[in-house]
C-alpha positions as CSV (number, residue, x, y, z in Angstrom):
1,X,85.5,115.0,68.8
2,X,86.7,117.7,70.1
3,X,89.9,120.2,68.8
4,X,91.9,122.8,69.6
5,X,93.7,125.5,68.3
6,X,96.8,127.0,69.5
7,X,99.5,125.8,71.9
8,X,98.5,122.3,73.5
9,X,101.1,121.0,76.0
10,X,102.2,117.3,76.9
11,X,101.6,118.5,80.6
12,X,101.6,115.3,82.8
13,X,101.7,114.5,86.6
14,X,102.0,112.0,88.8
15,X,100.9,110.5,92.1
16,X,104.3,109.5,94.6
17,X,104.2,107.9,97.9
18,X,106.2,109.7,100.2
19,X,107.2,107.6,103.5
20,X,108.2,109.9,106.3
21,X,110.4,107.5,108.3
22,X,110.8,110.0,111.4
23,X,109.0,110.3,114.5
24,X,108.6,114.2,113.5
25,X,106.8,116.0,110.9
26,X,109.1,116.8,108.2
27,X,108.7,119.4,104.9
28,X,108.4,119.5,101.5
29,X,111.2,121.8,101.9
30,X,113.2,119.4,104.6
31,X,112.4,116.0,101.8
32,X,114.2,118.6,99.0
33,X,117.1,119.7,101.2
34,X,117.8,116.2,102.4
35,X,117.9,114.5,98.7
36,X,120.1,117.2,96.8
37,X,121.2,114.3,94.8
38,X,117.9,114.4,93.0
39,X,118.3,117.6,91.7
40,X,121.7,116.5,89.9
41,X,119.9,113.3,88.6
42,X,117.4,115.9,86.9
43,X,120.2,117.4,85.5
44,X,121.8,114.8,83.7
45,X,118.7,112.9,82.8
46,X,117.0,115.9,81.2
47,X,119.2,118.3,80.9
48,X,117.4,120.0,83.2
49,X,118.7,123.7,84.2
50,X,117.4,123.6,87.4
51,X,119.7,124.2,90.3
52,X,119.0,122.9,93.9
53,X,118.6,126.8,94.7
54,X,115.5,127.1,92.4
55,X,114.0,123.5,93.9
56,X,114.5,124.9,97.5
57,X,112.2,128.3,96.5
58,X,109.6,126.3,94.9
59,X,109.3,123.5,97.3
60,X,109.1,126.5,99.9
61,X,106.4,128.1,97.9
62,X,104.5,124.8,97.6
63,X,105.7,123.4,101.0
64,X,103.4,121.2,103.0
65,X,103.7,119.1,105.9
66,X,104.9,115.1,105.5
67,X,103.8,113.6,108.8
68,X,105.4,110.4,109.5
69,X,104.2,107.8,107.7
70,X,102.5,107.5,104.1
71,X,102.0,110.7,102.7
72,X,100.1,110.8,99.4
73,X,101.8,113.6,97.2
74,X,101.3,114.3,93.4
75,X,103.9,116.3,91.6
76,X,103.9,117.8,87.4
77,X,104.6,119.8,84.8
78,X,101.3,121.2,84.4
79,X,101.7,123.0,88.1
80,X,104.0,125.4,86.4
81,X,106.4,125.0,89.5
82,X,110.2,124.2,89.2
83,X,109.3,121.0,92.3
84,X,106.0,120.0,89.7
85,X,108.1,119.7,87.3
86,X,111.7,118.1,88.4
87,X,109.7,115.7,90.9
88,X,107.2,114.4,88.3
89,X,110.1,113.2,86.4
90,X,112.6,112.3,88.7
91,X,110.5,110.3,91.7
92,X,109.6,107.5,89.4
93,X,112.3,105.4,89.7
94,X,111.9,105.4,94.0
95,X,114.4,106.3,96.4
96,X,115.6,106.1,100.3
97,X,116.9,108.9,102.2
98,X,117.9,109.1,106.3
99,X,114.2,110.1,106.5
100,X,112.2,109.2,103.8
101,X,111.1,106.5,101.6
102,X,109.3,107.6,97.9
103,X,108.1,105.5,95.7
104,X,105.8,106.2,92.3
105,X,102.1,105.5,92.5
106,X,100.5,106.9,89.3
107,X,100.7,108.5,86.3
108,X,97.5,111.4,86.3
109,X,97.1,112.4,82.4
């Protein structure tokens, strides 16, 4: 068995499915601009201090391309990113946007 001393976290992340309903390729950073709402949900589900400011910089540090169609994405806490950790969270319960369709995958413990 093995131990450990000192801090352990309850890091998680999970797997999404991110639909790109365009004929474009879209953002990270366009997904997060277009679904502010998300942000707020984080908010008052978590208590989350996050503000849709701090999501924009981190998906822009972390962005990547979301071509249309399926895009496989995985977001969490243990990423140490503001979008790890409000999008691990707050994608599990699906969504539809003008653009995009999300839906949860897995959890990756």
């Amino acid at each position: 068995m093995k131990t450990r001393n000192g801090f352990v976290s309850n890091s998680s992340s999970s797997s999404f499915v991110i639909t790109n309903t365009s004929d474009e390729t879209k953002t990270l950073v366009d997904f997060v601009r277009e679904n502010p709402q998300l942000v707020e949900l984080w908010k008052q589900e978590y208590d989350g201090g996050d503000t849709l400011g701090n999501l924009i910089k981190s998906a822009e540090e972390n962005d990547f391309d979301l071509l249309p169609g399926d895009n496989s994405c995985v977001f969490g806490d243990r990423q140490g990113t503001t979008i790890g950790r409000v999008f691990d969270y707050i994608l599990r319960s699906g969504g539809k946007s003008e653009n995009f369709i999300w839906e949860f995958d897995e959890y990756l413990r």
